[in-house]
C-alpha positions in Angstrom: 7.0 -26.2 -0.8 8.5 -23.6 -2.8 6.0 -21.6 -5.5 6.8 -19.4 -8.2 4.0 -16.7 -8.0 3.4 -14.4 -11.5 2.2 -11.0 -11.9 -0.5 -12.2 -14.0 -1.6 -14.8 -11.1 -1.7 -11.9 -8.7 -5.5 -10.9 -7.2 -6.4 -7.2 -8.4 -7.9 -5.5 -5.7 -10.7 -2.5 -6.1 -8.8 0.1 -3.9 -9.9 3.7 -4.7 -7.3 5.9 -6.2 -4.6 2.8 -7.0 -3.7 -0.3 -8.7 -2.9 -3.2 -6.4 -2.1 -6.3 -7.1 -1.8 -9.0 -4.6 0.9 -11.3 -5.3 1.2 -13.4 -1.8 -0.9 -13.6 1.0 -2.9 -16.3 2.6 -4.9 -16.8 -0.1 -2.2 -18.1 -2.3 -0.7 -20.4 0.4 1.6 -18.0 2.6 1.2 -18.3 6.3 2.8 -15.6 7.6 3.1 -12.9 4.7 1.3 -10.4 2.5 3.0 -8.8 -0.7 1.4 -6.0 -2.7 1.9 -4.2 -6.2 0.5 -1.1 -5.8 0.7 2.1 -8.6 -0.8 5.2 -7.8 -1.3 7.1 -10.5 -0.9 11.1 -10.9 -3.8 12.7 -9.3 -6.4 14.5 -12.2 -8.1 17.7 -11.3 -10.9 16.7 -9.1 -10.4 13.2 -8.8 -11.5 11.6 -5.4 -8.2 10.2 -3.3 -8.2 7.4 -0.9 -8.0 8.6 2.3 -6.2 7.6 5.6 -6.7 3.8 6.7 -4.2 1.7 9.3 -3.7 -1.8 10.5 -4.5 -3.8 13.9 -1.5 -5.1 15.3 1.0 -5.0 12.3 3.5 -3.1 10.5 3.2 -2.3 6.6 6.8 -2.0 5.4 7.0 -0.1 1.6 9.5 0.3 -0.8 9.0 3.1 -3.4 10.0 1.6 -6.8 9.9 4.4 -9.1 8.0 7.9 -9.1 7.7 10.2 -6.3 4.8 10.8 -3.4 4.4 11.9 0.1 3.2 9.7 2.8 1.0 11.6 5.1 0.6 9.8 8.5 -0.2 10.6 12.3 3.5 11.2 12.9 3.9 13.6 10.1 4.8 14.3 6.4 7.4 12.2 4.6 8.4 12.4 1.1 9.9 9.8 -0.6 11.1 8.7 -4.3 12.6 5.7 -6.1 14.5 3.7 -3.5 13.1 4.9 -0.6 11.8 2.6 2.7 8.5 3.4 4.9 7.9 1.4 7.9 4.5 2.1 9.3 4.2 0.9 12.6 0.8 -0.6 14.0 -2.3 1.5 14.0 -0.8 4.3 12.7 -3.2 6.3 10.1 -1.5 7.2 6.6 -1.6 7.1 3.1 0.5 7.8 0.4 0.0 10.1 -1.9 1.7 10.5 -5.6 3.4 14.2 -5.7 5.3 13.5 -8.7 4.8 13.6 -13.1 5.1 9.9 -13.3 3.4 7.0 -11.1 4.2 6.1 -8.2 5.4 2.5 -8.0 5.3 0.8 -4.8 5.9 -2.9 -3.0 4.3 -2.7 0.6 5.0 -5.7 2.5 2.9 -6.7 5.7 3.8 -9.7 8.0 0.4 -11.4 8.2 -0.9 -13.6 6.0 -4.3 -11.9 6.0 -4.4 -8.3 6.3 -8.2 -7.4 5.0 -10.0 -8.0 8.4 -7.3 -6.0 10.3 -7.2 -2.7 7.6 -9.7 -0.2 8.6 -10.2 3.4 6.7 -10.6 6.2 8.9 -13.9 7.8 8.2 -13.8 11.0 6.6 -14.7 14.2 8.2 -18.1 15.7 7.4 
């Protein structure tokens, strides 16, 4: 059955450094897809980023919306801006990072219905 699924239905998750909204995923009925909002805001002076995590077995595809930011990842630095695809491919470790005066708006798109129990964050280095 077809849904329509609103921004203001969407779950807000409590990810460190970001905004995300989750507008699809299992929990809202899908069975085979994940869609996130996610806005990373321009980093203050001192604030603590998110670092590095990756996924078990699936890609995270993401399309930059608007702003400007740098995905750091095992394979190596990639900037991007408004327009822009990533496709992050399984177990990779990244994040992405906003380089730029404005946010960084981002749709990241993962083909699982349920991606919490297969995202782990890479432990940060003493």
């Amino acid at each position: 059955m077809t849904q329509v699924l609103t921004q203001a239905q969407a779950k807000q998750l409590g990810l460190a450094g970001r905004k995300s909204l989750e507008i699809v995923s299992g929990e809202k009925g899908s069975q085979a897809v994940t869609l996130r909002l996610v806005e990373i805001p321009v980093p203050q002076p001192g604030e603590k980023l998110r670092g590095p995590h990756f996924h078990n077995g699936f890609e995270e595809c993401i399309f930059v919306m608007s702003g400007e930011g740098c995905m750091e990842a095992d394979s190596g630095k990639f900037p991007v801006k408004a327009g822009d695809t990533l496709l992050v491919t399984p177990g990779e470790k990244h994040v992405t990072r906003n380089t730029g005066a404005e946010p960084l708006m981002l749709l990241c798109f993962f083909p699982v219905a349920e991606i919490a129990k297969r995202t782990q964050d890479v432990a940060a280095k003493p």
